[in-house]
KOLLUM-406537 format. One record per residue: residue number from 1; residue in three letters; z, y, x of N, C-alpha, C, O in turn. Coordinates in nm, 3 decimals. Each point is the difference from the previous one (the first is absolute). Example, Ala and Ser with C-alpha at 12.3 -4.5 7.8 and 13.67 -1.06 7.14 Angstrom:
2
+-----+------+---------+---------+---------+---------+---------+---------+---------+---------+---------+---------+---------+---------+
! seq ! type !      nz !      ny !      nx !     caz !     cay !     cax !      cz !      cy !      cx !      oz !      oy !      ox !
+-----+------+---------+---------+---------+---------+---------+---------+---------+---------+---------+---------+---------+---------+
!   1 !  Ala !   0.780 !  -0.569 !   1.319 !   0.000 !   0.119 !  -0.089 !   0.000 !   0.120 !   0.090 !   0.066 !  -0.002 !   0.104 !
!   2 !  Ser !  -0.138 !   0.107 !  -0.139 !   0.006 !   0.119 !   0.082 !   0.073 !   0.109 !  -0.077 !   0.017 !   0.111 !   0.051 !
+-----+------+---------+---------+---------+---------+---------+---------+---------+---------+---------+---------+---------+---------+
***
This chain:
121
+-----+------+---------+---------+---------+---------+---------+---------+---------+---------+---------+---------+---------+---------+
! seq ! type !      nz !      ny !      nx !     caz !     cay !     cax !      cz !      cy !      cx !      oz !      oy !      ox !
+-----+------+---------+---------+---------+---------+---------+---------+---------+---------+---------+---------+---------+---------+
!   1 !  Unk !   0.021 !  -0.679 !  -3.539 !  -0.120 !   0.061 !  -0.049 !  -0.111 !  -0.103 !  -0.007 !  -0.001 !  -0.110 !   0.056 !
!   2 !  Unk !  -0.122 !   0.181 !  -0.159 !  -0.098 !  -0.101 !   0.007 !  -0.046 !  -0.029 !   0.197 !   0.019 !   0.059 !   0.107 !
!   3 !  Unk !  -0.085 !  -0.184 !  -0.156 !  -0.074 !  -0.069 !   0.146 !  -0.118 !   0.086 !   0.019 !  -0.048 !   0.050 !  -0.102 !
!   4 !  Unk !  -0.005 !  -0.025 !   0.211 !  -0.101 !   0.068 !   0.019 !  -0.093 !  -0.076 !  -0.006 !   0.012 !  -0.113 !   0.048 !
!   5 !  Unk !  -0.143 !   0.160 !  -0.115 !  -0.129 !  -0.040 !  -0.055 !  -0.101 !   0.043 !   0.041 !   0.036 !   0.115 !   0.025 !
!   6 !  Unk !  -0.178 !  -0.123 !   0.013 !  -0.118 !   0.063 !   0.102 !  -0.048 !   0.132 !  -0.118 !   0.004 !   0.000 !  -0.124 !
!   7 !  Unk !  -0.042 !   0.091 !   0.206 !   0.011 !   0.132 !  -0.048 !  -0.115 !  -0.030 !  -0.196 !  -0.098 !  -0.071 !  -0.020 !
!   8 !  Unk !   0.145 !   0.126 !  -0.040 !  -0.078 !   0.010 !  -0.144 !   0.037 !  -0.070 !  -0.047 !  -0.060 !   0.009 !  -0.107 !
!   9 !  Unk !   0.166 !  -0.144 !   0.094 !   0.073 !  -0.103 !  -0.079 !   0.132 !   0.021 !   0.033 !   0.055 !   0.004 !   0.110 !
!  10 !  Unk !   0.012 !   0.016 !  -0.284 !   0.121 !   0.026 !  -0.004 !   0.069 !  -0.150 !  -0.071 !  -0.041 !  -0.093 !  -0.068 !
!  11 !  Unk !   0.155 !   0.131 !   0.124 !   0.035 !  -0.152 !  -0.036 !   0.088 !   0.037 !  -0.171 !  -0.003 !   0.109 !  -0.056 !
!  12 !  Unk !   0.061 !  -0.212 !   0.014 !   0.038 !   0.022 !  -0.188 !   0.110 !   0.074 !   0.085 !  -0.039 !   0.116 !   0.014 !
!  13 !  Unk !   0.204 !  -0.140 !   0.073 !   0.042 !   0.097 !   0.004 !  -0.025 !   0.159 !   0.010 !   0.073 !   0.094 !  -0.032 !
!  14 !  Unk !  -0.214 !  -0.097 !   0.095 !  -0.032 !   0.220 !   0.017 !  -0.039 !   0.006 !  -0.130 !   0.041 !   0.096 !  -0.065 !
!  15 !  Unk !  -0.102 !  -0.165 !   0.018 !  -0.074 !   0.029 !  -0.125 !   0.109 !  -0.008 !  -0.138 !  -0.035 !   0.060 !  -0.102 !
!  16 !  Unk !   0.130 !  -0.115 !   0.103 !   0.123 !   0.040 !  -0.098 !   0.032 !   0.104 !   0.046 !  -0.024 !   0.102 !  -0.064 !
!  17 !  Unk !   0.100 !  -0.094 !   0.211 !   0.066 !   0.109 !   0.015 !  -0.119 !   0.150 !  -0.067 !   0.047 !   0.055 !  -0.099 !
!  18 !  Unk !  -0.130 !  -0.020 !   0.128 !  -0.110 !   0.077 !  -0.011 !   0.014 !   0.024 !  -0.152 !   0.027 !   0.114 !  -0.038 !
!  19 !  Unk !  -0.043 !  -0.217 !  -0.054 !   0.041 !  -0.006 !  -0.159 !   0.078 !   0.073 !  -0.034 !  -0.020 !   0.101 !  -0.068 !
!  20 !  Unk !   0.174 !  -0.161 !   0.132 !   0.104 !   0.053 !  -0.051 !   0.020 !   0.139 !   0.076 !   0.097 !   0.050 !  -0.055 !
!  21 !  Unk !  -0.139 !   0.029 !   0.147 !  -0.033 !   0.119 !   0.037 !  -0.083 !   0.120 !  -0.105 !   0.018 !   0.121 !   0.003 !
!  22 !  Unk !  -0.091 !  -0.180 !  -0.073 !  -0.136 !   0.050 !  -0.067 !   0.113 !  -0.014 !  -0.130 !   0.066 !   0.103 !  -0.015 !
!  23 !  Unk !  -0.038 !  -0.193 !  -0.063 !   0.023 !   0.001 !  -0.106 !   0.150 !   0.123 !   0.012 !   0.010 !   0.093 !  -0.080 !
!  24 !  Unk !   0.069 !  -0.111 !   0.165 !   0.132 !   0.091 !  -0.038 !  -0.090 !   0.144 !   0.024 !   0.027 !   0.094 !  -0.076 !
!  25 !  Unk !  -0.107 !  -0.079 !   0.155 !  -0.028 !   0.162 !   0.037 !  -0.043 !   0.041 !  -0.179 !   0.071 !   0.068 !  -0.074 !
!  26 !  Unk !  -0.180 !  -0.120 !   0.044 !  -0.040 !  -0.019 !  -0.168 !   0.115 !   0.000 !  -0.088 !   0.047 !   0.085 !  -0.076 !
!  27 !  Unk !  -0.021 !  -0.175 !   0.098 !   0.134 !   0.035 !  -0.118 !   0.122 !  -0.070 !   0.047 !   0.027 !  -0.119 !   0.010 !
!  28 !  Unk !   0.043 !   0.236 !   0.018 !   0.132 !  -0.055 !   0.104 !   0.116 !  -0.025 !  -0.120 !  -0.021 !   0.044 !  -0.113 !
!  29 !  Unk !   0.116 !  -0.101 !   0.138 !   0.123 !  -0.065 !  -0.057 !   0.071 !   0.156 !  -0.009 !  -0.016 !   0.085 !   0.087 !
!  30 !  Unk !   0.090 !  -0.069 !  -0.201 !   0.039 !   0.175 !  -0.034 !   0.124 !  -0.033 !   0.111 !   0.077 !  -0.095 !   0.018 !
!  31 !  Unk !  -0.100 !   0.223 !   0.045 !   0.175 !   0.001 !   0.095 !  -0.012 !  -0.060 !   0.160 !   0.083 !  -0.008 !   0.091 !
!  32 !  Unk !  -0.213 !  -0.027 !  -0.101 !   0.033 !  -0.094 !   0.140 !  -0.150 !   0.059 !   0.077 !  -0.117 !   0.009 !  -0.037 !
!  33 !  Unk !   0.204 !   0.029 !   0.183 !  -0.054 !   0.068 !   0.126 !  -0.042 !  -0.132 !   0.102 !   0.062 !  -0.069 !   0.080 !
!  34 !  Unk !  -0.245 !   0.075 !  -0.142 !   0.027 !  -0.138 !   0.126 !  -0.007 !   0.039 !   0.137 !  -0.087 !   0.080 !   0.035 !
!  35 !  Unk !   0.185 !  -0.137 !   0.063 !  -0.022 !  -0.007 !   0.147 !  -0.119 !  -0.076 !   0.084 !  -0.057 !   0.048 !   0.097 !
!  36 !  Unk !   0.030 !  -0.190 !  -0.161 !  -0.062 !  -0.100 !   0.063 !   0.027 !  -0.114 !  -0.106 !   0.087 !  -0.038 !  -0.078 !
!  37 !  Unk !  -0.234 !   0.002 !   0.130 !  -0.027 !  -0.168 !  -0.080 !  -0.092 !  -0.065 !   0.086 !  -0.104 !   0.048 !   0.044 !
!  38 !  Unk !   0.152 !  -0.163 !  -0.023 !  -0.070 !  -0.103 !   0.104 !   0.034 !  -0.174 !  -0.032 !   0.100 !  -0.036 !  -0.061 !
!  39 !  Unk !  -0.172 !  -0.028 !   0.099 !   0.057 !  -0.089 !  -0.025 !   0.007 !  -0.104 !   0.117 !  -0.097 !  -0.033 !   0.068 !
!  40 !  Unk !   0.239 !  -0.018 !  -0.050 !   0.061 !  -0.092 !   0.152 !  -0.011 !  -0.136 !  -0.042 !   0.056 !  -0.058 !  -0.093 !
!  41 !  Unk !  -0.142 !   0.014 !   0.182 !  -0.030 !  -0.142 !   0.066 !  -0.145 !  -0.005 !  -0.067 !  -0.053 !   0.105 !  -0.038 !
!  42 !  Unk !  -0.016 !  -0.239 !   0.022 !  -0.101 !  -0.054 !  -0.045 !   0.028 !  -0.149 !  -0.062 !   0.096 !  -0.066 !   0.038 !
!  43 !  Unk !  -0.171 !   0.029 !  -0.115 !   0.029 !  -0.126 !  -0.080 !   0.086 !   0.019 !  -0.114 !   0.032 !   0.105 !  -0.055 !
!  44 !  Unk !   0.000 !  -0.223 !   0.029 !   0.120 !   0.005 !  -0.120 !   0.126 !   0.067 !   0.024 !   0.053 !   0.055 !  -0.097 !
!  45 !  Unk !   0.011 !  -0.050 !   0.227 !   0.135 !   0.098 !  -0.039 !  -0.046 !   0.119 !   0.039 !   0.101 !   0.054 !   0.045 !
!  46 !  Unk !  -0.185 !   0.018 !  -0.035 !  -0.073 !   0.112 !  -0.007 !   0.116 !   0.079 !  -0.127 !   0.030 !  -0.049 !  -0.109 !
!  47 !  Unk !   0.010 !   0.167 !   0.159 !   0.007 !   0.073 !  -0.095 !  -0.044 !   0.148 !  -0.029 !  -0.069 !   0.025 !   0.098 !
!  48 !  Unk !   0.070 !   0.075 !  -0.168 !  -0.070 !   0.102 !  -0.055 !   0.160 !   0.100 !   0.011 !   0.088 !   0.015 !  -0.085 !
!  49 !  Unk !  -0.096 !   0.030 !   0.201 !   0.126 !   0.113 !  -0.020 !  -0.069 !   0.148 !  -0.005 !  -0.099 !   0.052 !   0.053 !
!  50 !  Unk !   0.207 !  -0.011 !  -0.149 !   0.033 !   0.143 !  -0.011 !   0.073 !   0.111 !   0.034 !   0.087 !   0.015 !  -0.086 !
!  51 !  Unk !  -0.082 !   0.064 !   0.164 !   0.122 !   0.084 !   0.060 !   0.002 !   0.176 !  -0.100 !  -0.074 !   0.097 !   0.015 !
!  52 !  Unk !   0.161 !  -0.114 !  -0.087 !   0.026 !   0.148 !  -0.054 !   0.107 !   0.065 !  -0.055 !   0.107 !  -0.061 !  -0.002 !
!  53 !  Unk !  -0.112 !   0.186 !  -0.050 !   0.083 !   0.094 !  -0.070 !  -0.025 !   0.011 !  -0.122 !  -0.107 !  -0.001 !  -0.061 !
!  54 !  Unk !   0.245 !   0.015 !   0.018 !  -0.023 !   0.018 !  -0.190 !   0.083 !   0.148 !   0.006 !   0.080 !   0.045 !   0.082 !
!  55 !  Unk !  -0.134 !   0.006 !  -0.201 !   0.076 !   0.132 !   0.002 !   0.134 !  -0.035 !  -0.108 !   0.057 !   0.101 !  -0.040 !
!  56 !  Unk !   0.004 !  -0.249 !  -0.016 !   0.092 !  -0.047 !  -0.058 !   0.102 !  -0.031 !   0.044 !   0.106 !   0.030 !  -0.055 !
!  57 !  Unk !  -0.114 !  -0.105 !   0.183 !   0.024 !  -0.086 !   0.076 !   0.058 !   0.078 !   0.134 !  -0.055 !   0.067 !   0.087 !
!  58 !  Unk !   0.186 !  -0.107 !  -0.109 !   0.104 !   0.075 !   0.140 !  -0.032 !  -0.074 !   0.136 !   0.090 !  -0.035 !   0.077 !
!  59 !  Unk !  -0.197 !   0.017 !  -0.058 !  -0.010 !  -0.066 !   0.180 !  -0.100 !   0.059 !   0.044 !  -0.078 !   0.058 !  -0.076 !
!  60 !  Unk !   0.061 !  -0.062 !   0.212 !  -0.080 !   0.054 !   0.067 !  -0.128 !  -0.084 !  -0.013 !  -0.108 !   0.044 !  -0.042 !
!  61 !  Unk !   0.127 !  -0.153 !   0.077 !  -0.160 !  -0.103 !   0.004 !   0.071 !  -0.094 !  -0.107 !   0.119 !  -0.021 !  -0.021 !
!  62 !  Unk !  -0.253 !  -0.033 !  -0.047 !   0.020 !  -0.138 !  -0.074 !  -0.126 !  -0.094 !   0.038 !  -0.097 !   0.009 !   0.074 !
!  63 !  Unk !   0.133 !  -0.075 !  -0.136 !  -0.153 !  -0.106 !   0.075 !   0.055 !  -0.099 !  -0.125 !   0.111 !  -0.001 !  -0.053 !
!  64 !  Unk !  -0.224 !  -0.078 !   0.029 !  -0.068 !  -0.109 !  -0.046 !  -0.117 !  -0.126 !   0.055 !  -0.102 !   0.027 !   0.064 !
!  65 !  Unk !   0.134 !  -0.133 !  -0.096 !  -0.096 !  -0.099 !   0.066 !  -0.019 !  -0.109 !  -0.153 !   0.080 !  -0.028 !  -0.089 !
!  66 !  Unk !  -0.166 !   0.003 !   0.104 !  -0.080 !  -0.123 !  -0.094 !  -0.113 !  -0.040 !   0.080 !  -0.061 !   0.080 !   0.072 !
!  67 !  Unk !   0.024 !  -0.245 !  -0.087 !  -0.021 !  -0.063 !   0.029 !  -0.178 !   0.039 !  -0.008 !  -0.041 !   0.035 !  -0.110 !
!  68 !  Unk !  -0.048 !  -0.042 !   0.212 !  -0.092 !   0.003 !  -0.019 !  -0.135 !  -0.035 !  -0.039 !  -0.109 !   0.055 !  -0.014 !
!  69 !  Unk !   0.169 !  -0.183 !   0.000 !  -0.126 !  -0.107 !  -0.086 !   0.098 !  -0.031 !  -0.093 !   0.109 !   0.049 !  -0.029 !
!  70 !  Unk !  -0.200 !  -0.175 !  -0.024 !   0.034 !  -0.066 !  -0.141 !  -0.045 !  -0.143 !   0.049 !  -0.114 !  -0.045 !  -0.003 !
!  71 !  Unk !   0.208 !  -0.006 !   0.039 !   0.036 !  -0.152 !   0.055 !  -0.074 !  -0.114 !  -0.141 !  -0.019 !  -0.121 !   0.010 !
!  72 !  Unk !   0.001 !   0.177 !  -0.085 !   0.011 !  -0.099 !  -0.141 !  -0.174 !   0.048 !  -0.064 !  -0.046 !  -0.042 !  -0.105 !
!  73 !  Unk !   0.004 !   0.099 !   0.161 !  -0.154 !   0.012 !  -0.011 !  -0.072 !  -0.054 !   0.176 !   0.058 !   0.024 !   0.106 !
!  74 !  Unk !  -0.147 !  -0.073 !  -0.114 !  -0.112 !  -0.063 !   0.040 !  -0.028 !   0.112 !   0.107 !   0.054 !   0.010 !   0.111 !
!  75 !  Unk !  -0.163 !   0.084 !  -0.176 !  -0.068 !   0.136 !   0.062 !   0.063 !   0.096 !  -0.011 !   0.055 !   0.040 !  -0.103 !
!  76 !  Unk !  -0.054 !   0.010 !   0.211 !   0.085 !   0.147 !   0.061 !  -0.106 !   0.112 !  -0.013 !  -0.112 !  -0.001 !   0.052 !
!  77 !  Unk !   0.184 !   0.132 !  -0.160 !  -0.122 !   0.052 !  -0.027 !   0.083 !   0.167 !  -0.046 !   0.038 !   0.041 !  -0.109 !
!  78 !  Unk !  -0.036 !   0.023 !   0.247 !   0.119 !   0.137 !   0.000 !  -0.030 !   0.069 !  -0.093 !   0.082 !   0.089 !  -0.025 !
!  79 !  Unk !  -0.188 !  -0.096 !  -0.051 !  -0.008 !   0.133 !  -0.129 !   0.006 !  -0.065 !  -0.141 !  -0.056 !   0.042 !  -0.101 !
!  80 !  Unk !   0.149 !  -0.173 !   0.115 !   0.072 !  -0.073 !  -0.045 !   0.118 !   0.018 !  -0.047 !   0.054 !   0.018 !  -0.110 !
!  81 !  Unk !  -0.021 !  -0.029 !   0.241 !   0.171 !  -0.021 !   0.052 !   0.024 !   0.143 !  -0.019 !   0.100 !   0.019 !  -0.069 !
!  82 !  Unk !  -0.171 !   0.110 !   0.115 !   0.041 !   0.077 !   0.036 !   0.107 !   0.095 !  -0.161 !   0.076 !   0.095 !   0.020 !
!  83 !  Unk !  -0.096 !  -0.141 !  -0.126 !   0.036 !   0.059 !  -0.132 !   0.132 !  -0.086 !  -0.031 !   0.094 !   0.037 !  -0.069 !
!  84 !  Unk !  -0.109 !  -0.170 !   0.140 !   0.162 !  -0.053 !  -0.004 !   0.082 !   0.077 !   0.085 !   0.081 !   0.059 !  -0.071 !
!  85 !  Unk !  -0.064 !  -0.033 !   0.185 !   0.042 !   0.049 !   0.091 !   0.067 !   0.139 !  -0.059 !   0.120 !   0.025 !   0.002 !
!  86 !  Unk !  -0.218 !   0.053 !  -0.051 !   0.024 !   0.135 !  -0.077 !   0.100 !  -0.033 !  -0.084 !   0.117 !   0.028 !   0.024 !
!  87 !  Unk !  -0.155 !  -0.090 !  -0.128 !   0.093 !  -0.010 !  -0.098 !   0.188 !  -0.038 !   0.025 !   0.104 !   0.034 !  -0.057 !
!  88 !  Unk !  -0.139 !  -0.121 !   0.172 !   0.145 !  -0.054 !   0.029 !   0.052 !   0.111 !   0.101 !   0.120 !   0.004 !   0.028 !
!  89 !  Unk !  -0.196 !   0.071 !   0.018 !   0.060 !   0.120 !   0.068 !   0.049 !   0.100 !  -0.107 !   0.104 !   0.062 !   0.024 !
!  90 !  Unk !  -0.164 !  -0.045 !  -0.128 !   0.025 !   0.096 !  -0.119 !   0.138 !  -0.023 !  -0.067 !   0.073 !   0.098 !  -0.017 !
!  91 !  Unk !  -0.038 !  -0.205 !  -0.018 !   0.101 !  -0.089 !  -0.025 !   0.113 !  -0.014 !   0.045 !   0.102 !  -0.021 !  -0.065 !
!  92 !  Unk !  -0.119 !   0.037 !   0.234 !   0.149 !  -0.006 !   0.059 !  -0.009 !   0.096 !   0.049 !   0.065 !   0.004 !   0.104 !
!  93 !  Unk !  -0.140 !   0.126 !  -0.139 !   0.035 !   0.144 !   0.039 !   0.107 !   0.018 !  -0.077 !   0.115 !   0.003 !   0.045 !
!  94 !  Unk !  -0.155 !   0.015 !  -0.203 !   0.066 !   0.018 !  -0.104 !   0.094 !  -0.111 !  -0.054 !   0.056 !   0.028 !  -0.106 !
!  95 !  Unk !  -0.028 !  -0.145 !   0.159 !   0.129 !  -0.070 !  -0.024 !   0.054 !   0.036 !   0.127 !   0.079 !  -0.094 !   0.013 !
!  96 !  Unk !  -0.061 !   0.179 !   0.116 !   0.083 !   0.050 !   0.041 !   0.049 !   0.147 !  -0.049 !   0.118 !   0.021 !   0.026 !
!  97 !  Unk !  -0.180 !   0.077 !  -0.087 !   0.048 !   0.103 !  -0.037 !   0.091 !  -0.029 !  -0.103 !   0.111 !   0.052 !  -0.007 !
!  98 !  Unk !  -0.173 !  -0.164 !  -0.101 !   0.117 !  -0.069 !  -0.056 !   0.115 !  -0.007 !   0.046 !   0.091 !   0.071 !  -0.041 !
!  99 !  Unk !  -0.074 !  -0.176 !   0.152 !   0.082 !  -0.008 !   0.083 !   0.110 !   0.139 !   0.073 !   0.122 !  -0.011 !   0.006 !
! 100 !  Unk !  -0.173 !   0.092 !   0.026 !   0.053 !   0.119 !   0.044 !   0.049 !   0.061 !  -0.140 !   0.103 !   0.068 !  -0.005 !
! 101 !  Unk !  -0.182 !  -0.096 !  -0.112 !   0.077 !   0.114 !  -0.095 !   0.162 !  -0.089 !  -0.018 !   0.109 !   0.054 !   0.012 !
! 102 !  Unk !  -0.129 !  -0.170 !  -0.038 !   0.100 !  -0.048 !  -0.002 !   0.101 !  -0.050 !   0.083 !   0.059 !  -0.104 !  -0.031 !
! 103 !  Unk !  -0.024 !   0.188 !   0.166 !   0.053 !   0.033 !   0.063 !  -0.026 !  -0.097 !   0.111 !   0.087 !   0.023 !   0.084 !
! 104 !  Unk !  -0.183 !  -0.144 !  -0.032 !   0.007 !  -0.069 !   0.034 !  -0.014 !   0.057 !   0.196 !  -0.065 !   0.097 !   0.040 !
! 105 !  Unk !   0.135 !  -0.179 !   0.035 !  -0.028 !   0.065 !   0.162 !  -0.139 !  -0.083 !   0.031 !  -0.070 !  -0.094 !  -0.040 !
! 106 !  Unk !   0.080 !   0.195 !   0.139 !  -0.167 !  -0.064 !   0.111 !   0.060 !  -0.040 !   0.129 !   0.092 !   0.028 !   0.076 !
! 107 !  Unk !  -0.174 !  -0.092 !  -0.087 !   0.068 !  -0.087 !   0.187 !  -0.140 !   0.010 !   0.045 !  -0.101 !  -0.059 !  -0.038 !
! 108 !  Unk !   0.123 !   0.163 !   0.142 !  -0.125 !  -0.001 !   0.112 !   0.034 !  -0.111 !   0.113 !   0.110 !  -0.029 !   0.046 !
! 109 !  Unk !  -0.227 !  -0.018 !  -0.018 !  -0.040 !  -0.102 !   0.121 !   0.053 !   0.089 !   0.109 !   0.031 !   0.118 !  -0.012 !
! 110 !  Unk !  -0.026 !  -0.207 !   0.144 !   0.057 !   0.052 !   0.134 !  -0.108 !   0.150 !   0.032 !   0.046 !   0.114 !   0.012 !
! 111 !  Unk !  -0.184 !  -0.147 !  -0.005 !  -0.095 !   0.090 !   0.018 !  -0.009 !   0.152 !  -0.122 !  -0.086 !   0.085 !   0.022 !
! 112 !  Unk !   0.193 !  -0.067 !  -0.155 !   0.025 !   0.079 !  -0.056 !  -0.088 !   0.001 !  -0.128 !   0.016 !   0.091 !  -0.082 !
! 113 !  Unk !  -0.110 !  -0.190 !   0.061 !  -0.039 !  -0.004 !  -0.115 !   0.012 !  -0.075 !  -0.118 !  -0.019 !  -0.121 !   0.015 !
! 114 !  Unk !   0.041 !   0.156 !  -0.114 !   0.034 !  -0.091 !  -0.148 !  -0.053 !  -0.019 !  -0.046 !  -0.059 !   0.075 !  -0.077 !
! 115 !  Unk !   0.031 !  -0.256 !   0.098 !  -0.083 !  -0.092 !  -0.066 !   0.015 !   0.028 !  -0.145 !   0.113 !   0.020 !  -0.044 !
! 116 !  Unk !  -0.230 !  -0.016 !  -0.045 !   0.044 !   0.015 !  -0.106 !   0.084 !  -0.183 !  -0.060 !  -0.023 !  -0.105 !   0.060 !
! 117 !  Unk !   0.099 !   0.113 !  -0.164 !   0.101 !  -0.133 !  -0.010 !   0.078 !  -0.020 !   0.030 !   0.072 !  -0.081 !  -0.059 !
! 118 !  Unk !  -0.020 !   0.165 !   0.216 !   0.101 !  -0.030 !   0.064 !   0.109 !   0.060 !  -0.056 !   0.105 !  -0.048 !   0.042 !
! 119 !  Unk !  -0.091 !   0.141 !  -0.126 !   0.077 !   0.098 !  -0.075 !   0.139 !  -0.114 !  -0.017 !  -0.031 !  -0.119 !   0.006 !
! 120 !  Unk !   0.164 !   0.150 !  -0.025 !   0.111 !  -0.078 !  -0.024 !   0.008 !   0.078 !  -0.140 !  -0.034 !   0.107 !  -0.052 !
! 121 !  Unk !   0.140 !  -0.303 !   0.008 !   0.054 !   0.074 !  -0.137 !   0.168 !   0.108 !   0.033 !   0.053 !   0.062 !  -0.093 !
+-----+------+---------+---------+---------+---------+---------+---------+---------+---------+---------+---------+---------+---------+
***
């Protein structure tokens, strides 16, 4: 989780996570029940996970992670980043339903959730 910060300063991890909270409640991805969005660690391998349900999608939990900055820009700036993030979540929602129509399996992690990607051919 983000590092803790003196009360009234949020650091860019709360303040993405907070984004990507606000933007799915507004207009959520069709099919998908979010559980949780947070994002683990701080700095560059920081990432932006997602824990949820699709009403497509034969598993109990799925989850997603992308990377939370942008290594290749200068200034870190979450209402930025925060519309990449979306989009590539949008993307491998629906290239896994892909995936499922075309019969493909899911391989859940030890902890029972399916990364989205992890799908076998």
């Amino acid at each position: 989780m983000a590092e803790e910060q003196p009360t009234g300063h949020k650091t860019y991890e709360d303040v993405l996570a907070g984004l990507m909270r606000r933007e799915l409640d507004l207009l959520p991805v069709p099919g998908v029940m979010l559980d949780s969005v947070h994002v683990e660690g701080t700095g560059p391998p920081a990432e932006v996970v997602f824990l949820f349900r699709h009403d497509r999608l034969p598993v109990k939990s799925a989850g997603y992670r992308f990377p939370a900055r942008d290594d290749s820009v200068s200034s870190q700036d979450a209402e930025s980043w925060a519309p990449v993030v979306r989009a590539n979540l949008d993307e491998a929602v629906a290239e896994a339903i892909i995936a499922f129509d075309r019969g493909h399996a899911f391989d859940p992690s030890p902890d029972g959730v399916v990364w989205l990607h992890t799908y076998q051919e």
